[in-house]
C-alpha positions as CSV (number, residue, x, y, z in Angstrom):
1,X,0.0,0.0,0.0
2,X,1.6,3.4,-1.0
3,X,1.9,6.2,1.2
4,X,-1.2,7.8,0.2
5,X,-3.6,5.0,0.2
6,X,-2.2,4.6,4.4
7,X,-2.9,8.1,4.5
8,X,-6.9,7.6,3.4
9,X,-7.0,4.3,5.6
10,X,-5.7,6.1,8.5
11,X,-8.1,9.3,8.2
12,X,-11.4,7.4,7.0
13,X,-10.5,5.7,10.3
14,X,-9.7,8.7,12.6
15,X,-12.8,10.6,11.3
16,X,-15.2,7.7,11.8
17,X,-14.2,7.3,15.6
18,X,-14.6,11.1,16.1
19,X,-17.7,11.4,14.4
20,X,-19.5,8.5,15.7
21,X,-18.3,10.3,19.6
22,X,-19.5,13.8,18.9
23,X,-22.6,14.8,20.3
24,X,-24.2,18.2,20.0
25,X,-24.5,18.8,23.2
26,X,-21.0,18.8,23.7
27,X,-20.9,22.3,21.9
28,X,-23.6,23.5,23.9
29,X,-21.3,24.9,27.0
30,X,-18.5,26.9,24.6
31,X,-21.7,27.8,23.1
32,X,-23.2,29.4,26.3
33,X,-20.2,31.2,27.4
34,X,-19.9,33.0,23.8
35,X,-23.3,33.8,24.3
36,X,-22.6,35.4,27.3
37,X,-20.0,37.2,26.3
38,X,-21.9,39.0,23.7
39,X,-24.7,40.0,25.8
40,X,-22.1,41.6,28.2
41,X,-20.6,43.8,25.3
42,X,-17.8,41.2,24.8
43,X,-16.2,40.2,21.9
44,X,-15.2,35.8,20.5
45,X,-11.8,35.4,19.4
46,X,-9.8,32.6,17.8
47,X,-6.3,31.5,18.3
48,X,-3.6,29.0,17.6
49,X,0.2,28.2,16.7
50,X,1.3,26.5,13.8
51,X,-1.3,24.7,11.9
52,X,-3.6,25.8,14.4
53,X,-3.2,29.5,13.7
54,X,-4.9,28.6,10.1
55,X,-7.5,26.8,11.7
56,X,-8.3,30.3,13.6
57,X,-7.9,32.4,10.6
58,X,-11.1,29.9,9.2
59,X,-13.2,29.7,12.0
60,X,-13.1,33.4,13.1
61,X,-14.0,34.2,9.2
62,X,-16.5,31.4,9.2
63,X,-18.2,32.3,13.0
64,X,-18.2,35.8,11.7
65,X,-20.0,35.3,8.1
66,X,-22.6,32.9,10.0
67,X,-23.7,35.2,12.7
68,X,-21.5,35.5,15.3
69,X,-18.6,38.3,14.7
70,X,-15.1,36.8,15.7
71,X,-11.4,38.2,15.5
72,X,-8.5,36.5,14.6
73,X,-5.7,36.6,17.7
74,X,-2.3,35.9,16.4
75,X,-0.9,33.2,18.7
76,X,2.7,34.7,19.3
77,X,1.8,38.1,18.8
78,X,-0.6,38.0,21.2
79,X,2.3,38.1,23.8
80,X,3.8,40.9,22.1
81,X,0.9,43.5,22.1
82,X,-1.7,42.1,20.4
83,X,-4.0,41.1,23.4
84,X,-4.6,44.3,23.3
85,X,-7.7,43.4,21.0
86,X,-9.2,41.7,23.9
87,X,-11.4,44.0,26.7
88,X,-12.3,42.0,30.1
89,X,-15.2,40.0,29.1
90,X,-14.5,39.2,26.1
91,X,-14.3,34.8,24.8
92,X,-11.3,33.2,23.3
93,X,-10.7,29.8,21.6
94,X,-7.5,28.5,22.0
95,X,-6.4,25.7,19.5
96,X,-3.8,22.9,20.4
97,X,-3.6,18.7,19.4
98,X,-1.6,19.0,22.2
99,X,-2.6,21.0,24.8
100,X,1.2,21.3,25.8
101,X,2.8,24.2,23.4
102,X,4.9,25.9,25.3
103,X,3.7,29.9,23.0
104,X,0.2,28.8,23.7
105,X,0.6,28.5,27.0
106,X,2.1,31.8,27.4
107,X,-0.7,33.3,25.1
108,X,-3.5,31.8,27.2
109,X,-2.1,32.4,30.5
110,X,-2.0,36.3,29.0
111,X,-5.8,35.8,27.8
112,X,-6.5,35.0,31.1
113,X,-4.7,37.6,32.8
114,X,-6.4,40.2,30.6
115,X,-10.2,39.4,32.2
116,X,-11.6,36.8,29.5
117,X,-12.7,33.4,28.7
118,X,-10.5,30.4,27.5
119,X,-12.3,27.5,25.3
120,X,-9.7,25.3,24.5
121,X,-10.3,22.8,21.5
122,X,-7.6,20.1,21.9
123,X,-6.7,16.7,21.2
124,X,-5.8,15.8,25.1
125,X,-8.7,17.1,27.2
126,X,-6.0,16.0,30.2
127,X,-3.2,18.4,28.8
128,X,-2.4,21.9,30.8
129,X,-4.5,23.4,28.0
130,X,-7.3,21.0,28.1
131,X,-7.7,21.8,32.2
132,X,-6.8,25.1,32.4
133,X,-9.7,26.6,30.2
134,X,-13.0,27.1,30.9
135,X,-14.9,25.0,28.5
136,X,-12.7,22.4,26.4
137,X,-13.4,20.4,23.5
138,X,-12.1,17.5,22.3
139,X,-10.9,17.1,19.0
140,X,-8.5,13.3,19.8
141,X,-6.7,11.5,16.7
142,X,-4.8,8.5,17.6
143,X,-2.5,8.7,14.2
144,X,-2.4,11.7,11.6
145,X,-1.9,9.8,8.5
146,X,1.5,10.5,7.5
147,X,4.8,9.1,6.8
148,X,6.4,10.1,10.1
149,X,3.0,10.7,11.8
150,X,3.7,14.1,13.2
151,X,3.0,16.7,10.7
152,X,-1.0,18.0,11.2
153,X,-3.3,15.9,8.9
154,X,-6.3,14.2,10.4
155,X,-5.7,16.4,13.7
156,X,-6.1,19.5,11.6
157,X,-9.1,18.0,10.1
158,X,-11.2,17.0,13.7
159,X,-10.5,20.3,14.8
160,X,-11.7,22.3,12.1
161,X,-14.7,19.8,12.1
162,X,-14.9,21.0,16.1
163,X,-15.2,24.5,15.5
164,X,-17.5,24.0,12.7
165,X,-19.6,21.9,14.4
166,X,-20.0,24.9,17.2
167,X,-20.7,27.4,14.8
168,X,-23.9,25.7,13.5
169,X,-24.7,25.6,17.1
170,X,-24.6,29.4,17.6
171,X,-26.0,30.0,13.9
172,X,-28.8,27.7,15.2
173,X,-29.3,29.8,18.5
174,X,-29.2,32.9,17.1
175,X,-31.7,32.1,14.3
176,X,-29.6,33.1,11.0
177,X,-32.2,34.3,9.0
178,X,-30.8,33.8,4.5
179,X,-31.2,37.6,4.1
180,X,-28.7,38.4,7.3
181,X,-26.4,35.9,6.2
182,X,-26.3,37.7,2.4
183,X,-25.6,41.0,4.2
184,X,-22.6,39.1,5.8
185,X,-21.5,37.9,2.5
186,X,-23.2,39.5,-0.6
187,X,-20.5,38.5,-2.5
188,X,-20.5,35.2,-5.1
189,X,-23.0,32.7,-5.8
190,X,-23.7,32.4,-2.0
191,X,-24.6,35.6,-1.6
192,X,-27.6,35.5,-3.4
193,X,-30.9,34.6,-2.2
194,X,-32.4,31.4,-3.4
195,X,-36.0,31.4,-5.0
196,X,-37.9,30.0,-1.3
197,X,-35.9,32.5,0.4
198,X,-37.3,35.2,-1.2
């Protein structure tokens, strides 16, 4: 078997595990304590190192388009001047397989320090990251599908399936109607209304 057909096995495999474990409900904390936020005044933001950081750059553009606005926090910056986007209040997903990166640490100790929320979305509930947040989610691979099986494949994959997964659950909550969502993104084929929307 070639390098790429182990690859499919191994994510067909990881995917099916996590899928057939996730349950709604297990959104529905993070989900509350975003929805707090926002009714105090406060602001979701979305951050990670490595990999991660892309996963964050998705999710805060995909929360944002989908009803719930949500800023990008650069994971290293953060610790250089950049939590300066966050007020007391605000809510801040932190994303990490492991739950042990040293920068992340530092970045949501900071988060912490600076009066706000931490939802971590990890692969090791148990790690520091995992029981230092407020909410966590769990996002677990056994094997990411490559050669040396260490480079982010099926991890990157569960997560962003994570934070998708919770931003149907606030798009549910906060009733996305098809006209607020084309204000949101007016541009492209999905910005136009559909004939029953009308």
């Amino acid at each position: 078997m070639d390098a790429v057909a182990r690859f499919t096995e191994t994510v067909r495999r990881e995917l099916d595990a996590f899928l057939a474990d996730m349950k709604t409900e297990d959104f529905l904390p993070a989900a509350r304590l975003i929805r707090e936020a926002e009714e105090a005044g406060g602001r979701l933001h979305v951050t990670g190192i490595g990999k991660p950081a892309h996963i964050a750059a998705y999710a805060a553009s995909l929360f944002s388009s989908t009803g719930t606005p949500a800023y990008f926090l650069h994971g290293t910056e953060a610790v250089h001047g950049s939590c300066g986007q966050l007020a007391p209040g605000d809510a801040v997903i932190c994303i990490s397989n492991s739950g042990e990166t040293a920068e992340l640490k530092a970045t949501a100790a900071a988060i912490r320090r600076n009066g706000c929320k931490v939802i971590a979305v990890t692969g090791n509930p148990d790690s520091w990251l995992g029981r230092f947040a407020d909410v966590t989610l769990a996002a677990p691979v056994r094997e990411e599908g490559g050669p040396l099986n260490r480079a982010p494949r099926a991890s990157f994959l569960v997560e962003t399936i994570v934070l998708q997964g919770l931003s149907i659950v606030l798009q549910e909550k906060r009733g996305l109607t098809p006209q607020e969502y084309v204000l949101r993104h007016p541009g492209g084929s999905l910005g136009q209304l559909r004939e029953n929307e009308k």
